[in-house]
N, C-alpha and C positions, 0 to 999 in steps of 0.2 A: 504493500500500500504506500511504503515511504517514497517508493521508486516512480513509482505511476504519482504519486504526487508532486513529485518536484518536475518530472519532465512535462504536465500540463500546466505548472505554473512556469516554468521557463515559455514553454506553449503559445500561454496566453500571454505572457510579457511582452515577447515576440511580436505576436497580431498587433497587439495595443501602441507598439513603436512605431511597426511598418506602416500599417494604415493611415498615420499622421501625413507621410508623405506625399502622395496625390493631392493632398487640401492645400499644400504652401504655393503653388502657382495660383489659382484662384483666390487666394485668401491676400496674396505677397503682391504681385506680377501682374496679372491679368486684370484690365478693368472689366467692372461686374458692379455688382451690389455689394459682393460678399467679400471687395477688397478692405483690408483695414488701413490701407495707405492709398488712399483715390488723391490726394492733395502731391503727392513727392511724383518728382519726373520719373523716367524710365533708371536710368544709373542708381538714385538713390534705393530705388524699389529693388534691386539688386540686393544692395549692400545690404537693406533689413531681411531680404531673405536668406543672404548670407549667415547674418546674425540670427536667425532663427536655428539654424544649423550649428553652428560655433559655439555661441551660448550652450546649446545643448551638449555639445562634444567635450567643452571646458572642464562645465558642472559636473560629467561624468569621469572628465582624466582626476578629475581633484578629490573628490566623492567615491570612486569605485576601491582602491588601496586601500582608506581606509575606514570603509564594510566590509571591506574583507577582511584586515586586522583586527577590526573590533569583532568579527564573527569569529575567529581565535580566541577571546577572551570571553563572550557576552553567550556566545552558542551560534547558531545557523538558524534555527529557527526566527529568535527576534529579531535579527537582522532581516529574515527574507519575508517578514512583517512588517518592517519599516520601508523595506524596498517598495512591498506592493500599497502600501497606505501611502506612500511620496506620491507611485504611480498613479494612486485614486485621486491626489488632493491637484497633481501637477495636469491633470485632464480637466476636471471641475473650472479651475482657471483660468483654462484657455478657453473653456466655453462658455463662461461670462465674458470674457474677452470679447469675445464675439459677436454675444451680446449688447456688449457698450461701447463695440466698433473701437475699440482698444488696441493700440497694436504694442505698445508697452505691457501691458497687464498679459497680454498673450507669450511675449518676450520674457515675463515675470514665470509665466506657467509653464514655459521652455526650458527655464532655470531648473524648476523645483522638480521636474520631471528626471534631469541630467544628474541632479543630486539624488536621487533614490533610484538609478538606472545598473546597482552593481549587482542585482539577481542572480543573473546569468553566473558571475564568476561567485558568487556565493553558493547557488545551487550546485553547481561544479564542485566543489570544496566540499557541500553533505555529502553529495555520491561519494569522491575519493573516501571519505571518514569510512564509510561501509564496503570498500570494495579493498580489494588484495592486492598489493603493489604492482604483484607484474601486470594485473589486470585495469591500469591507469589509461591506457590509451585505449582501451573498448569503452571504459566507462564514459570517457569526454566523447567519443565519436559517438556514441548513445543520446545525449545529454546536446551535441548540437545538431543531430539531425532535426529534434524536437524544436529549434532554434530555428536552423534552417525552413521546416516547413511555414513555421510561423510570419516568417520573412517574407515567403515567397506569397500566403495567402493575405497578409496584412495589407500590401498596396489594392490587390483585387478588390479586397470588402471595404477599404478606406475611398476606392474610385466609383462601387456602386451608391453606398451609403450616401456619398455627396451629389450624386448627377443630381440635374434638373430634369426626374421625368416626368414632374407637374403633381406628383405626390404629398402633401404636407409633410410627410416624416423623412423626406429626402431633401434634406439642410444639408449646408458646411456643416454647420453643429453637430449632423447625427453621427459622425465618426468620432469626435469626441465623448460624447455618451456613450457609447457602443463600450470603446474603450474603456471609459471609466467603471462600466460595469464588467467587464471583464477582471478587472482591478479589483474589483470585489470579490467577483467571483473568485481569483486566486488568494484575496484574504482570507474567505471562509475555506477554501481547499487545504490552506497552507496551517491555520489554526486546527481544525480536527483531525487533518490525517498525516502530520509527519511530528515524528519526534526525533531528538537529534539522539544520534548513534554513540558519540563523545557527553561526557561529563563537563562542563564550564561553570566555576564556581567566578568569576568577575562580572560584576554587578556594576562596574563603571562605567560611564558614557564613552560616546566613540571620543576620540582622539584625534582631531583634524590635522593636526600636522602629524599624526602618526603614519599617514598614507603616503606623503611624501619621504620621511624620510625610506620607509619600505621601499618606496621606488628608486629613491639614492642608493639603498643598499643595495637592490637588485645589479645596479651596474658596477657598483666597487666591489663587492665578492666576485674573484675569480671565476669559480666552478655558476655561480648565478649567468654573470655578464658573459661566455662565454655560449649562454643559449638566448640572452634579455638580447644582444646585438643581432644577431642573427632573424631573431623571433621580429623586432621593431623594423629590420630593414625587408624580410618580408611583408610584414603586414604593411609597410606603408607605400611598396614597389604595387601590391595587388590594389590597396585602397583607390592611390591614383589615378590605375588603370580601372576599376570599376568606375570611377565618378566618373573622367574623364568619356568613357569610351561612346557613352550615349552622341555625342558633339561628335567623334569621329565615325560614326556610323550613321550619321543624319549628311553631316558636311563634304565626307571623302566619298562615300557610300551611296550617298541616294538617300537612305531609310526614311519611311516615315515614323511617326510615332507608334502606330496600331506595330510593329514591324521593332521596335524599340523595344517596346513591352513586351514580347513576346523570344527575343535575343534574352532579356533579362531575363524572364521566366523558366527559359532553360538554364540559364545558370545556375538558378535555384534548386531547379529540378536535378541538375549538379552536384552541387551540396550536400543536399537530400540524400542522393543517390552514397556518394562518399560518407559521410557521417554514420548514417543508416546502415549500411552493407559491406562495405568495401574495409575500413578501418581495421577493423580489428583482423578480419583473416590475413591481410598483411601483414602488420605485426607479427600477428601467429606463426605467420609464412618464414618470413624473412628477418624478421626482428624489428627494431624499434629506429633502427636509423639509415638503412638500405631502401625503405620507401620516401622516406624523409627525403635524403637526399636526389631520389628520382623524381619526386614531384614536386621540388624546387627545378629542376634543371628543366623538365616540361611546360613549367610556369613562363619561366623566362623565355625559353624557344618559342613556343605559342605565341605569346603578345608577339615577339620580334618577330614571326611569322605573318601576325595577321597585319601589322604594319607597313612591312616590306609589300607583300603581298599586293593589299588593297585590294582587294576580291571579291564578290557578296558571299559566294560558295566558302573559299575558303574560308571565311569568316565563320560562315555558319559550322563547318569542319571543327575549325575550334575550340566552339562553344564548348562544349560537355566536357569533352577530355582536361584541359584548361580550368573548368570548376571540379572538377574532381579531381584533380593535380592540388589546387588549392586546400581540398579539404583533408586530402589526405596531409599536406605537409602543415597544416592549422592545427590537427590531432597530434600529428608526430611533435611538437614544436612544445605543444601546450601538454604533454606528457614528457620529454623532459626536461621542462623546466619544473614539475610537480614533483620529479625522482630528484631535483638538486637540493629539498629542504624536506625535514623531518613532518609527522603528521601533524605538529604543533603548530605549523606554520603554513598549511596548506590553503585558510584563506587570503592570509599574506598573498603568496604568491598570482591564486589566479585573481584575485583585486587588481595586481602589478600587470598583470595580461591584458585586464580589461580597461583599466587607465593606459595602457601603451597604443591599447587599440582605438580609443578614444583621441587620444591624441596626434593618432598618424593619419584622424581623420578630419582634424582642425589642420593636420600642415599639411596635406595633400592641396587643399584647396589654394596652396601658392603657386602651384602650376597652370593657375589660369593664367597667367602672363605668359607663360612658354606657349598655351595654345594661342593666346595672341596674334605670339609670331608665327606659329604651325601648329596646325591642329593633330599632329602623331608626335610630335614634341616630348607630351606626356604621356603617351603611352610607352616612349624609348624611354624615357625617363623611369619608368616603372619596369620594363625588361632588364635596364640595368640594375635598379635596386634589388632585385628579389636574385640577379644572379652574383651580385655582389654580396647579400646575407648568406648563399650558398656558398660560396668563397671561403666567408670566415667561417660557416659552421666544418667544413671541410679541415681547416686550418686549427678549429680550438674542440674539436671531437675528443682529442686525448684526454680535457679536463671535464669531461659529462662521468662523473662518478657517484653512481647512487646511493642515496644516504640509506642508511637501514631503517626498519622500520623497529619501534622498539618494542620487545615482547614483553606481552603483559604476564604480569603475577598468578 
């Protein structure tokens, strides 16, 4: 029951993120009714949808470390009660927002959403607490299939929910609600059916600079920094190229949108497919750093493929392999970095994951000036990062030394 509890509340977390997305053009960009900036030019409408994004990504680099540190101390549980009650109060306010034609108060509910956004890496950390060390990387590839599906249905029902099909209950607003009850829904799942598997006698509040310094340690330890570098220049080589590639596949391409969505969609489908199935009998297979390394080296080739290329087919060729490349070397990466610290510290660590990932997705968005000048700019830009993390993980492999785990009494 603890298991099936936590992956529908990662699930529903999931849904309640993604769905946000499709509402920031008509809400941000687009004139309409339902913009909250009709007053500011074309540039400035940018910038606040930038900041709509940012805001969110910040709240979360700063926020997710230390929820997960404090789920070390405090338990998994109350932590991923405070996650999903941020997530309920940080919907609530963007739908007054919306309300009062607010786009501050909305920017305010983007906040408080980024600051209760460390579930994911805290759900991650209950699984680890119950499952067997060798068995760390089936357990995360379990853990974001559920993620990944989430992702991949959240823009779907966040794009129905808001059309205009002449409906009353089909508002901007209604993807908010949705969400917010989803948010509920995961408070009442998460209060009756999981208890935490570890004992946590600390009863202190979280610790906000205790999630930074976590994330300093992670790059001054050796045996840490020697998966934290690797781990941050892939995830920010793929970040890129995910944001980015919408823009090269409208502009180099052709694509229309209907055609966008549907490029994404398979990605997800990707993911899915990786997380879900693929992960662990790899592992099993071959061990724990022989896929790792091969779906780093696939990552890179791919984008620098579809690049070069410039093809619709080829493009489409890549899709799946390419996300499934990603999700395998996202499993291998985030399993060991969880073998490099003892179980005392296993929220520490995937907090440090999900604030890295957070943050590679605040600086990705500095490569709109490379698209700029070229619009594959950043997608080379991203072939090289992710073959540059393979580089070092290649090079600092000798210092991935698994901590034991300690036998109990």
């Amino acid at each position: 029951m603890a298991l099936v509890t936590l992956c529908l509340t990662v699930f529903i977390d999931a849904i309640g993120g993604a769905l946000i997305i499709p509402m920031l053009g008509p809400l941000i960009v687009n004139d309409g009714a339902a913009n909250l900036v009709p007053w500011a030019a074309a540039g400035a409408r940018n910038v606040y949808y930038g900041a709509s994004l940012g805001l969110f990504s910040l709240a979360m680099f700063l926020a997710a470390p230390t929820l997960g540190a404090w789920s070390d101390r405090r338990g998994r549980k109350p932590v991923l009660l405070w996650c999903l009650g941020g997530s309920l109060a940080g919907y609530l306010i963007s739908a007054l927002a919306l309300h009062a034609g607010s786009i501050w108060l909305f920017l305010a509910g983007r906040v408080v959403n980024g600051l209760s956004a460390g579930s994911v890496s805290v759900a991650v950390a209950a699984l680890l607490d119950a499952g067997a060390a060798q068995d760390k990387q089936r357990q995360i590839g379990r853990m974001m299939f559920f993620v990944s599906a989430g992702q991949i249905l959240g823009p779907l029902i966040g794009g129905l929910l808001s059309a205009d099909g002449g409906h009353r209950l089909l508002q901007p607003v209604t993807p908010l609600y949705f969400a917010a009850a989803l948010s509920l829904l995961g408070l009442v799942l998460m209060w009756r059916g999981f208890g935490d598997h570890r004992v946590f006698n600390d009863s202190a509040p979280p610790d906000w600079t205790a999630g930074l310094r976590a994330l300093a340690d992670a790059f001054a330890e050796p045996a840490l920094r020697s998966v934290t570098v690797p781990f941050f220049l892939m995830q920010l080589g793929w970040v890129t190229y995910f944001q980015f590639l919408a823009i090269f596949l409208i502009q180099r391409l052709g694509f229309e949108e209907r055609g966008v969505g549907t490029y994404l969609m398979l990605l997800g489908f990707g993911f899915a497919l990786a997380f879900g199935a693929l992960v662990g009998p790899l592992a099993r297979r071959f061990g724990p750093t022989r896929p790792l390394f091969a779906a780093m080296a696939a990552m890179s080739a791919l984008i620098a493929l579809v690049v070069a290329g410039a093809h619709p087919w080829l493009t489409w060729a890549a899709a799946l392999p390419c996300a499934i490349a990603y999700g395998v070397a996202f499993s291998g990466l985030m399993a060991l970095l969880a073998r490099q610290v003892g179980s005392d510290r296993q929220g520490m660590i995937t907090g440090v994951a999900g604030a890295l990932c957070a943050f590679s997705a605040g600086v990705s968005g500095a490569a709109g000036w490379l698209a700029g000048a070229d619009v594959t700019l950043p997608l080379w830009t991203a072939s090289a990062l992710i073959g540059a993390g393979l580089l070092i993980a290649l090079l600092e492999q000798r210092k991935w030394t698994p901590v034991p785990e300690p036998v109990e009494a």
